[in-house]
C-alpha positions in Angstrom: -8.0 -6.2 -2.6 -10.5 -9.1 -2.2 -6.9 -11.0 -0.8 -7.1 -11.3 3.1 -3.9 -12.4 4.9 -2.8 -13.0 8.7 -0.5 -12.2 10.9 0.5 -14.2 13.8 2.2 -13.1 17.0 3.5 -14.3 20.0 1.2 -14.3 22.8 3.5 -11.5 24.7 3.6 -9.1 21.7 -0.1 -8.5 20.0 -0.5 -5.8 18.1 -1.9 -2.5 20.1 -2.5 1.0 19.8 0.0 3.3 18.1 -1.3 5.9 20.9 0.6 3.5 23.4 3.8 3.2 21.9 6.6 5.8 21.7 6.6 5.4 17.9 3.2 6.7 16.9 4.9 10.5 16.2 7.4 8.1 13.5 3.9 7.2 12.4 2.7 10.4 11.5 6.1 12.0 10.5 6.0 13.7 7.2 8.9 15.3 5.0 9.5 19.2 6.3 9.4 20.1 2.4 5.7 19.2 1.5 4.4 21.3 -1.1 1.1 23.6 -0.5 -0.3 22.1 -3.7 0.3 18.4 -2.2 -1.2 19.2 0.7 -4.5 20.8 -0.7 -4.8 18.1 -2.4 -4.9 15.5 0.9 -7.9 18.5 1.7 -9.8 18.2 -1.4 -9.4 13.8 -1.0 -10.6 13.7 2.3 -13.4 16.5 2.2 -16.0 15.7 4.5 -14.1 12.7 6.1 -14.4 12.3 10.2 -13.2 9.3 10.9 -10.2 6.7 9.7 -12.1 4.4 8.4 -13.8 6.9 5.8 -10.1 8.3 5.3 -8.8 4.9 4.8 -11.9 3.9 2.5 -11.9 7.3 0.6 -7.7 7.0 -0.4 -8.4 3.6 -1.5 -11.2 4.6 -3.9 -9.0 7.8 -4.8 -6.3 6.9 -6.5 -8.1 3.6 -8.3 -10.1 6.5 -10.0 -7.5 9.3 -10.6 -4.2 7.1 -11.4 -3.4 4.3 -13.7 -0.7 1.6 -13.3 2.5 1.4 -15.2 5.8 -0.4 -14.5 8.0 1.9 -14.3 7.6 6.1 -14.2 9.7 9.1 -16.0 10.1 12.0 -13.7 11.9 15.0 -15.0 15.3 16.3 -13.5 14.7 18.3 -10.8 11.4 17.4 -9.5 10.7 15.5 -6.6 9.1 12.1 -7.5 6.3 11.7 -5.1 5.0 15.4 -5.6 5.0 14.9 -9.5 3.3 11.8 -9.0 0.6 13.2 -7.1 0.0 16.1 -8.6 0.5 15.7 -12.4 -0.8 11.7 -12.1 1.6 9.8 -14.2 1.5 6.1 -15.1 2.8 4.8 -11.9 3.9 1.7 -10.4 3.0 0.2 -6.6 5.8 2.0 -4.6 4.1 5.5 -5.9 0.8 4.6 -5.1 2.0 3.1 -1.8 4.2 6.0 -0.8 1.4 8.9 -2.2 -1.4 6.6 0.2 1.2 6.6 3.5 1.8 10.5 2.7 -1.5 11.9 2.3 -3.2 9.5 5.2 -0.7 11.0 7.3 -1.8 14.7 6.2 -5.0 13.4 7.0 -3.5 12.5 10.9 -4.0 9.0 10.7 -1.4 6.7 11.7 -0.4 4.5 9.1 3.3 2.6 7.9 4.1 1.8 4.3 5.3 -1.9 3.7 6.8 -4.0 0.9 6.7 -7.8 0.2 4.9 -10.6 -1.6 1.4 -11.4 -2.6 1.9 -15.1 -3.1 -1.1 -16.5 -4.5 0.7 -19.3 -6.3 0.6 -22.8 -5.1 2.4 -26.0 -6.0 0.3 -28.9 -6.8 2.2 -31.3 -6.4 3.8 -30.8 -3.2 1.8 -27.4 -1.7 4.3 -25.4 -1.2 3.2 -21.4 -1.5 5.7 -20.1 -4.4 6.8 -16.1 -4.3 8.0 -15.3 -7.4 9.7 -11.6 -8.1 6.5 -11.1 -10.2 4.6 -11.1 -6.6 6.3 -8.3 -5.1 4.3 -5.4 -4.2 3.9 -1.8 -1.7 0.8 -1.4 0.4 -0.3 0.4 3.4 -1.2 -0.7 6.6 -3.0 2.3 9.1 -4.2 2.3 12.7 -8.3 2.8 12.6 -9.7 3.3 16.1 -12.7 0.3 15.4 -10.7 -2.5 13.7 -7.1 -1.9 14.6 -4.5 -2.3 11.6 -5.9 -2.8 8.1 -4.4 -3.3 4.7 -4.7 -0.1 2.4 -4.4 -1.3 -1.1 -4.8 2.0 -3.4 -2.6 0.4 -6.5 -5.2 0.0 -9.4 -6.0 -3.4 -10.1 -3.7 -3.7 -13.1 -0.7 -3.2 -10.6 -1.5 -6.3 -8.0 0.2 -9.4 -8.3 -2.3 -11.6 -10.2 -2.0 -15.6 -10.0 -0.7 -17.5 -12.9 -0.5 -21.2 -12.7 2.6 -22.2 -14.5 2.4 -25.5 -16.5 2.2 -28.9 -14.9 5.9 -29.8 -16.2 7.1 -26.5 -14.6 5.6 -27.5 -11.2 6.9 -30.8 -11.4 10.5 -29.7 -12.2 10.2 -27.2 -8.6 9.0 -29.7 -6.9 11.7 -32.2 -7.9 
């Protein structure tokens, strides 16, 4: 959040609607097994929401509110993960919140695709190179909304997001050597 970053394409293959391409059905697929209580609750979130963008601005405020970040998660034998996560709001880590945002926007009917990488925010100073550390993984959304095109869903509370920590001056000299 606050953290923009682009994406660049060839001229030939720009981004476009997920109503024109064969895959938008892949982008509103959901598990066959959903549970009734999971799906009330995507009805209580987005009560009163018309468009994407209040979906999208609603699920990001949601779960920020509701969920706290933890590395790491306990759920018991037998239960499916994402459903307990949802519904009995355990200390979670970015893949929950990332998977519970891509399920419950797609209850909702609006496109979206879950994605992993890194949130590199560290720079070398002596020969500015960007540094991705395994510290800077992280899960986020992206979904389709009709005015701005793709946009970056980040519903992990702020404890959970890559933060930026400048590692000493020796330590930057060493990588850059």
């Amino acid at each position: 959040s606050g953290y923009p970053y682009s994406l660049f394409f060839p001229r030939n293959q720009l981004p476009h609607r997920p109503e024109s391409e064969p895959s938008l059905k892949r982008l509103l697929q959901l598990p066959y097994n959903i549970s009734p209580e999971v799906k009330q609750l995507a009805d209580q979130v987005f009560a009163g929401c018309k468009t994407s963008a209040e979906k999208i601005a609603r699920i990001q405020t949601y779960f920020p509110n509701h969920y706290q970040y933890e590395l790491g998660i306990s759920v018991p034998p037998g239960q499916d993960p994402l459903t307990y996560f949802l519904l009995e709001k355990p200390n979670a880590h970015c893949e929950y919140f990332a998977s519970g945002t891509a399920l419950l926007l797609r209850l909702a009917g609006v496109p979206c695709r879950y994605v992993t990488g890194y949130i590199v925010r560290e720079r070398n100073d002596y020969d500015q190179f960007w540094i991705a550390r395994n510290r800077h993984a992280h899960a986020w959304v992206e979904a389709w909304d009709d005015q701005q095109g793709w946009v970056t869903v980040e519903s992990t509370p702020s404890a959970g997001q890559p933060d930026y920590r400048a590692p000493s001056s020796a330590r930057q000299y060493w990588e850059s050597f």
